[in-house]
N, C-alpha and C positions, 0 to 999 in steps of 0.2 A: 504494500500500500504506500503511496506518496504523500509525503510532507505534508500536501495540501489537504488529500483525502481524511488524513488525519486530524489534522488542524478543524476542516470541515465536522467531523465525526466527534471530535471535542467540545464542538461550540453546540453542535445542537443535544450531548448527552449534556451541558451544564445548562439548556432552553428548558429541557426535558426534566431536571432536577430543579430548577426555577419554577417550574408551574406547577410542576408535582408538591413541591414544597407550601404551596398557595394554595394551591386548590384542593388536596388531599383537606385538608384542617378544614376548609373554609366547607367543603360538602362534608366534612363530619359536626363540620358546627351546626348548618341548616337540617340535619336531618335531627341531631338532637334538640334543637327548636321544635322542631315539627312533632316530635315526640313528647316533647315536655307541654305541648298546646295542646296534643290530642288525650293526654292524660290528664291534664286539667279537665276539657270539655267532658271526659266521660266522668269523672268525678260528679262534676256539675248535674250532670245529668242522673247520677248515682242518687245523689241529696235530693234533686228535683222529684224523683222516682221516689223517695225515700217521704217524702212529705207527704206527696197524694196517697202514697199507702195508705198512710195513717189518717187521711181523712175518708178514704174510701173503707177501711175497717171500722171505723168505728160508732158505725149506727151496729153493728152485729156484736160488737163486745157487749152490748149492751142486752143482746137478747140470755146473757151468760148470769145474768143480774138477780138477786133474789128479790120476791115483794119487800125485804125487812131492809136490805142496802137502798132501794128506789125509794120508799120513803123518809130515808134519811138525806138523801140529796136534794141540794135548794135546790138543782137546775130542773129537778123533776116537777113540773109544778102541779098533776093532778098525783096524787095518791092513788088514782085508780087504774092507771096503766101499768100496765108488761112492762118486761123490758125488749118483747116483739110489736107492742105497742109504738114503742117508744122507734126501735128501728127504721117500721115501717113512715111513722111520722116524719124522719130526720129522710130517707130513702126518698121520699114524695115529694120536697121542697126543691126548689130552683138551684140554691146554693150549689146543694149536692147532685144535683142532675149537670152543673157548670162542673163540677168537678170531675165525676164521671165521663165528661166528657174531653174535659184535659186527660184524662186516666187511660180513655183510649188510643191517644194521639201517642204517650210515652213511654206505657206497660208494656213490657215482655208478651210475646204470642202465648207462653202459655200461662201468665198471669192473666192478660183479656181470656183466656178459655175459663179457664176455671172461676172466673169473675163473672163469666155469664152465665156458665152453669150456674152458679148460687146466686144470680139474680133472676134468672128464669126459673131457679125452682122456688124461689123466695116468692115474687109473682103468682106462680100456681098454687100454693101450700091449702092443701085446709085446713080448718084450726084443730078439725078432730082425728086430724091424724098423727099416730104415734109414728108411725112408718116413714111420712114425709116428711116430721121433724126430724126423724134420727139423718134421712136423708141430708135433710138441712146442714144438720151438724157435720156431717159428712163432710160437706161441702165450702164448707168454711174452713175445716179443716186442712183441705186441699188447697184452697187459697192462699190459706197462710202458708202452705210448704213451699208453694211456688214463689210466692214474692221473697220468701227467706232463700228459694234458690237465684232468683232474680238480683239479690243485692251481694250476691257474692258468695254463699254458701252451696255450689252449684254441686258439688259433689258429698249433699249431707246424707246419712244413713240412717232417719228419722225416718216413722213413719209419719202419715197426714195426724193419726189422731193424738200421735204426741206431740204434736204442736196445741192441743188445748189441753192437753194433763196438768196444767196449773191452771185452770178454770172448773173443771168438770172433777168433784171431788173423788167420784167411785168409779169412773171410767179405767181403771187398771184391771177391775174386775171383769171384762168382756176382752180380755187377753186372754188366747189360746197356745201355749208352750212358749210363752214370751214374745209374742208378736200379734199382734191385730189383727183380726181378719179381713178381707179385703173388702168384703161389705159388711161395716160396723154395725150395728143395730144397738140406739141407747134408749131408753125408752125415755117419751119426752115429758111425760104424765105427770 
């Protein structure tokens, strides 16, 4: 190779160590921007998620309520509703129908599933049936597992109905060899 060739084959491996040197850092800077933006956004989105839960649960925490706690709460103001009274009351208003409806724009597919399950079977319920509240219960149940997989717990090992074992005092006792069966039946009576 000649003087020149060389010379040539120097200047562009030290062109070549110049931009590399610049641009190597400068695309690992932007990609970790871009990174640090998208894990914010899903954060955000995380706690956004994380709010409407709790506004969308908690007309049915309620249905969990004994007559002796509901009449000790000022928010309750008749003494003679349920706490399915009370549900359906808070379910029926505007507030919570604007919420539900932000609720569908941001929940996980299979939080809106099982959200609609236990709103369509909430909807159809009769009041004399044991069957379609254990249903109910059921079905709340589900919701809650989903949104607890939805916020991060994707790989939990809970069933649906212990997700309400710190609500439902004797619910351990419809356990079969230590697990739930897959159609709970609690009687609502």
């Amino acid at each position: 190779m000649s003087p020149e060739q060389e010379y040539f084959i120097s200047i562009w491996e030290l062109i070549i160590k110049a931009v590399s040197g610049i641009a190597i850092p400068g695309v690992i800077a932007y990609f970790a921007n871009r990174y640090t933006k998208l894990r914010e956004a899903e954060e955000n989105i995380r706690e956004e998620r994380i709010n409407l839960y709790r506004k969308i649960i908690d007309p049915f925490q309620k249905i969990f309520l004994t007559q002796e706690i509901l009449s000790k709460d000022n928010n309750n103001l008749a003494d003679d509703l349920t706490g399915v009274d009370l549900a359906i009351k808070k379910i029926l208003t505007v507030d919570y129908k604007d919420t539900a409806f932000q609720f569908s724009l941001i929940a996980s597919d299979n939080v809106m599933i099982a959200y609609n399950d236990l709103i369509q079977s909430f909807y159809n319920q009769d009041e004399n049936s044991d069957e379609q509240g254990s249903d109910l219960i059921g079905k709340i149940a589900n919701l809650l597992l989903e949104i607890r997989k939805s916020v991060g717990n994707e790989n939990t090992n809970l069933q649906a109905p212990q997700m309400l074992e710190w609500t439902i005092r004797d619910i351990r006792k419809y356990m079969k060899n230590g697990k739930y069966p897959k159609k709970l039946k609690i009687p609502t009576g």
